[in-house]
C-alpha positions in Angstrom: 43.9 -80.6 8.6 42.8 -84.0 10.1 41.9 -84.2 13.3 45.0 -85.4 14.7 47.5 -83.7 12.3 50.9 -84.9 11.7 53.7 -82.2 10.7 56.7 -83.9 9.2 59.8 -81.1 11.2 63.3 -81.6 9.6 66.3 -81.2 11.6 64.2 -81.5 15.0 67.8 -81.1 16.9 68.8 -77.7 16.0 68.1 -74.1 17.7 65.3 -73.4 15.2 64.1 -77.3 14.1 63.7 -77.8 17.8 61.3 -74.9 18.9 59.6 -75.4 15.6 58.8 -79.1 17.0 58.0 -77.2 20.8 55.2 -74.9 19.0 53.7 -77.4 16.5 53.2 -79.7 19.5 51.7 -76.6 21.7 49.4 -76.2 19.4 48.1 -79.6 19.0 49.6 -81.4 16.2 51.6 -84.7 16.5 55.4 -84.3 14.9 57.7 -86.8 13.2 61.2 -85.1 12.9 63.9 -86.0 11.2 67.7 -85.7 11.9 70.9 -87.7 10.6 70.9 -90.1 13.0 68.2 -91.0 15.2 70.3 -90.8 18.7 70.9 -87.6 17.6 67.6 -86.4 18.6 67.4 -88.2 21.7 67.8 -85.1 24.3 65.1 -83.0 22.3 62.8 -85.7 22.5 62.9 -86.1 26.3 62.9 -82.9 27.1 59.5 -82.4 25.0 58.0 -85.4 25.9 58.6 -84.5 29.3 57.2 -81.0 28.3 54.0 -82.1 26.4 53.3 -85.6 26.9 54.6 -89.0 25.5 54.1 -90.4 22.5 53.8 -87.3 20.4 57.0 -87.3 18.9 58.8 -89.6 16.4 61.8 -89.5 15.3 63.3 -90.9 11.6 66.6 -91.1 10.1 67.2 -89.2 6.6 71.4 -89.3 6.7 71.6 -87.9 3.6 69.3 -84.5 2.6 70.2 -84.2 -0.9 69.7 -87.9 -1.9 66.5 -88.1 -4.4 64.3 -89.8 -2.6 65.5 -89.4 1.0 62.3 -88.3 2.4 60.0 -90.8 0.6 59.4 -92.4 4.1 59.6 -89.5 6.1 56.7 -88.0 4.5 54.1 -90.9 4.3 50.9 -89.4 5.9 51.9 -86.1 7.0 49.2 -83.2 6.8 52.1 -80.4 6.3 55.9 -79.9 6.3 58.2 -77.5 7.8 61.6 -78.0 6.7 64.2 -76.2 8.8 67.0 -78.9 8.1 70.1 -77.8 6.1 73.6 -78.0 5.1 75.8 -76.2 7.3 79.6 -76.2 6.7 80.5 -73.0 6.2 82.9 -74.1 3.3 84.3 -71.6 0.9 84.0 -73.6 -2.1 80.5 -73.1 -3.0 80.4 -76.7 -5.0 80.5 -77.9 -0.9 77.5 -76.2 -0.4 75.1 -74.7 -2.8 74.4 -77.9 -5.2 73.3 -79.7 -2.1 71.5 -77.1 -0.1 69.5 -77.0 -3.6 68.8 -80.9 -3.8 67.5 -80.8 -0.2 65.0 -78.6 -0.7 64.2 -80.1 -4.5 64.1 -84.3 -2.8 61.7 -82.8 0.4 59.5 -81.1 -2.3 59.3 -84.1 -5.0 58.3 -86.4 -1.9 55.6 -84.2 -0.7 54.3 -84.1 -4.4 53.8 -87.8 -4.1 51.9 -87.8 -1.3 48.3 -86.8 -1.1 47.8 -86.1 2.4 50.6 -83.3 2.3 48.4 -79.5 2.7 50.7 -77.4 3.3 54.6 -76.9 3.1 56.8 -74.2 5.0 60.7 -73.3 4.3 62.8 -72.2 7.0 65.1 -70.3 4.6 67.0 -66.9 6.1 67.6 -63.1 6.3 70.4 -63.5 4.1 68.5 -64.8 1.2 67.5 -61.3 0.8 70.8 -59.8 1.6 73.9 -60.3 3.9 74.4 -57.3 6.7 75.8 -54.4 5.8 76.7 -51.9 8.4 76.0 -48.3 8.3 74.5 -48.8 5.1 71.2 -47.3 4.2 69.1 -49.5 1.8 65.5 -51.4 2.0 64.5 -55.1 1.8 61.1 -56.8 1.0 59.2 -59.9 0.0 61.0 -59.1 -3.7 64.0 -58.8 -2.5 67.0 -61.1 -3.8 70.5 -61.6 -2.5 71.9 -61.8 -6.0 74.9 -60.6 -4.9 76.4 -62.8 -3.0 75.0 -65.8 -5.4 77.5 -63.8 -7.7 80.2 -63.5 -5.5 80.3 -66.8 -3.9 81.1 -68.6 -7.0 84.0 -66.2 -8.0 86.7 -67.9 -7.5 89.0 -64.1 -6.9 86.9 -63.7 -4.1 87.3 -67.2 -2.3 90.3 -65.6 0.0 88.2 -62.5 1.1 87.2 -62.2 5.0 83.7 -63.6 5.8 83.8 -65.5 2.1 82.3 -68.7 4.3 79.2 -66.4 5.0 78.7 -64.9 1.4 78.7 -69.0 0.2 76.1 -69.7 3.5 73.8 -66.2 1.9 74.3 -67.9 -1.6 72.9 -71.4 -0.7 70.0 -70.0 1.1 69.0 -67.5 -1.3 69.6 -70.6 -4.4 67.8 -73.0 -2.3 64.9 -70.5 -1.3 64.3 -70.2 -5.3 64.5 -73.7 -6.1 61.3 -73.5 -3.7 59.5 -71.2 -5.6 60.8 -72.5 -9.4 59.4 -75.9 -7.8 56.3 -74.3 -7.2 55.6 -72.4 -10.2 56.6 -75.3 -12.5 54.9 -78.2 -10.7 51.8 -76.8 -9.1 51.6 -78.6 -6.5 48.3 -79.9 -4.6 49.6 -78.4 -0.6 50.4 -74.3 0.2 53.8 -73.6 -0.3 55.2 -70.4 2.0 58.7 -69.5 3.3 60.0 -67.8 6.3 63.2 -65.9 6.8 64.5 -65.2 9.8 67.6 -63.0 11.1 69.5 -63.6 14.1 67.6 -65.6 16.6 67.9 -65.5 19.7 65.7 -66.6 22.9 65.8 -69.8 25.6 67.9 -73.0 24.5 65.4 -76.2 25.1 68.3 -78.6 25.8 71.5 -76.8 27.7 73.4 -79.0 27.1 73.7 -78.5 23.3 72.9 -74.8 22.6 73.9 -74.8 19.2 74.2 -71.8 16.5 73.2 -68.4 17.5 71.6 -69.6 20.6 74.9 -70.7 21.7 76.0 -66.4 21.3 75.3 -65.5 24.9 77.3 -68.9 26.2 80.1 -68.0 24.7 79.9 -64.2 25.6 79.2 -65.5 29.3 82.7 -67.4 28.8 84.4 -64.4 27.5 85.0 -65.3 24.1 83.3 -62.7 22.4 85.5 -63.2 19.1 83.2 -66.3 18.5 80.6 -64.2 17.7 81.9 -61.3 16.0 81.4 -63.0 12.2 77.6 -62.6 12.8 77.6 -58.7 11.9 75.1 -56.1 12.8 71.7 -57.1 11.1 68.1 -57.4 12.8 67.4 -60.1 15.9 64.0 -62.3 16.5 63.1 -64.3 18.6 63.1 -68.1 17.9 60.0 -68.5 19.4 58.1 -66.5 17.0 59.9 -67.8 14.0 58.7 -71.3 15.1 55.1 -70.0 15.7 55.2 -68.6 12.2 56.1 -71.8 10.5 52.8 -72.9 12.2 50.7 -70.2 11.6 51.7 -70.7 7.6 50.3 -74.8 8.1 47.4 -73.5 10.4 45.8 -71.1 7.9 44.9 -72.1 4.6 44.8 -68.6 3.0 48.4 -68.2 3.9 50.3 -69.0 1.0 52.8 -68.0 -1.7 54.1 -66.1 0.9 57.6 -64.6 1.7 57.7 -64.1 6.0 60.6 -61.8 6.4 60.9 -62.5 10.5 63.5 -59.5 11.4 62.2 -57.4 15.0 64.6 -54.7 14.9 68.7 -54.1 14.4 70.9 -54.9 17.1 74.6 -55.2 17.4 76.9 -57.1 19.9 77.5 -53.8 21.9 73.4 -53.5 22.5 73.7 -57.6 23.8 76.6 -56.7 26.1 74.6 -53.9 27.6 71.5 -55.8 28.2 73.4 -58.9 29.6 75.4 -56.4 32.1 72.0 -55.0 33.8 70.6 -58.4 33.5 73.3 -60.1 35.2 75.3 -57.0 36.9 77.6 -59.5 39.4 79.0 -61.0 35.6 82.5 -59.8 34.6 81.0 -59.7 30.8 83.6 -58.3 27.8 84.4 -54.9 27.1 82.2 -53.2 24.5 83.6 -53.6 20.9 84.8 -51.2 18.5 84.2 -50.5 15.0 80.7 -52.6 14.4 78.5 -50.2 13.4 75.1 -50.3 12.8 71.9 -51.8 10.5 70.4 -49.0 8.7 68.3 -51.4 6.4 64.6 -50.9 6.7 62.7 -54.5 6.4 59.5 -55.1 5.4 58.6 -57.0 8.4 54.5 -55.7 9.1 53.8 -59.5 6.7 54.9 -61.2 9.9 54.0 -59.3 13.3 50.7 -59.5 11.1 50.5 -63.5 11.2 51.9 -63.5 15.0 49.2 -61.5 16.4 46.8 -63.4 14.1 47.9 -66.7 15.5 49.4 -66.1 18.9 47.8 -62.8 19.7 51.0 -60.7 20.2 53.5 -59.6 18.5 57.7 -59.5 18.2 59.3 -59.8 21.8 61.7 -57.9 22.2 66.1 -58.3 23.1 66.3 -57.7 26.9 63.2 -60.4 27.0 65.5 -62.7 24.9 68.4 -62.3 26.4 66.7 -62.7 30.0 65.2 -66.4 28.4 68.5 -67.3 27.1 70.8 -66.9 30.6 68.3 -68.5 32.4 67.3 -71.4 30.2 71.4 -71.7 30.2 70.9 -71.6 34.3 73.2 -68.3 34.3 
């Protein structure tokens, strides 16, 4: 990398995209993020200024992710990529989803491949591009594993009434999208390191309160008794957001990391093992009743690729729930 190395973070203002941006800048490098619209990432950017210095952080527009072209600009000069942004809508038709969840991933990649000073590129893809939970079920997932499953389902359109069909189109567009990565990269040979890094459910401290956002938004909504809001995520293995951000820069920081699939999973957890924790933690909280009926994550993941590159980098390795849910409540100020 150059001396002063600029990492190119997309979708700087969301629960992953913004500890991504926390850790690159912790470990020296300058970012540029991108989100929709620049205001957008105006609270991020003030609270990690304010945490690591001004003038470390810019911020650029790209409105639309799956426009050819759309990252041209944003990636002019950058020494590496981590691209965390994607489309979220949680639609049942996969035509909302899928084609342009591809097109983001294919645009980022054809503009780094234009740009000389780009060394290394990193995916934020997802658990679920390997498979979505499945509760009480014993089975085994690895670098080679596939969700080809719910690419099947989500496109048949008997299945588009089903409960949690939103989520099998989410696995689908993650799983096509992490391939279009790889097809990119076996076809096109490009000049930078290309790796990928999948994370489950992650949990851990929210950097602006104010807009905790996807599953670091779990324990606010448990706090506030609305535990249904949380119910769709099903049993599966936690991490923490921290460490998933320090493994996107541990796959820029070392060269001889690359072709890589991170599977960033600590353990399995259910919503009944958070309720316990957040009780002891917080014993003067009138927090929900347990739930019935969630089972359990039998799955055995192939996770010793990743505690491998976090000990390597950071010198530790996964940290575990009650230290998560301790970071979330107070970074909420509960």
């Amino acid at each position: 990398m150059a001396s002063n190395p600029i990492v190119l973070v997309t979708g700087i203002n969301g629960f992953i995209g913004s500890h991504i941006v926390d850790q690159f800048l912790a470990a020296g490098y300058k970012v540029r993020g991108t989100v929709r619209a620049v205001p957008k990432a105006d609270n991020i950017k003030r609270v990690l200024s304010e945490k690591h210095g001004e003038g470390r952080i810019e911020v650029v527009a790209v409105p639309d992710l799956a426009a050819p072209g759309a990252f041209d600009d944003a990636v002019k000069g950058v020494d590496a990529i981590a691209h965390c942004a994607t489309i979220i809508n949680f639609s049942r038709n996969p035509k909302e989803v899928i084609p342009d969840a591809i097109a983001a991933v294919t645009s980022i990649l054809h503009s780094a491949l234009r740009e000389p000073t780009v060394k290394s590129f990193v995916l934020a893809s997802s658990s679920m591009a390997t498979t979505l939970p499945k509760p009480n079920v014993r089975f085994a997932v690895d670098s080679d594993t596939w969700n080809e499953e719910d690419i099947a389902r989500a496109w048949d359109p008997e299945l588009v009434n089903e409960d949690h069909h939103d989520w099998t189109v989410y696995a689908a567009s993650k799983a096509e999208a992490e391939k279009a990565l790889w097809k990119f990269r076996d076809e096109k040979k490009p000049h930078f390191t290309v790796n990928s890094i999948l994370p489950a459910t992650n949990f851990g401290p929210v950097l602006v309160k104010e807009e905790a956002s996807s599953s670091g938004a779990c324990v606010k909504e448990i706090w506030n008794g609305e535990i249904n809001k949380v119910l769709g995520v099903r049993p599966q293995y936690y991490v923490s957001v921290q460490d998933v951000a320090l493994l996107h820069v541990a796959a820029v920081h070392f060269p001889d990391v690359n072709g890589k699939r991170v599977l960033a999973g600590t353990k399995p957890y259910n919503w009944n093992d958070v309720l316990k924790i957040l009780r002891e933690l917080r014993p003067g909280h009138d927090f929900p009743e347990d739930v019935e009926g969630l089972g359990h994550d039998l799955s055995t993941v192939a996770n010793g690729e990743a505690e491998k590159l976090l000990l390597r980098f950071a010198g530790y390795g996964w940290i575990e729930l009650r230290e998560l849910m301790e970071q979330n409540l107070s970074s909420l100020g509960y």
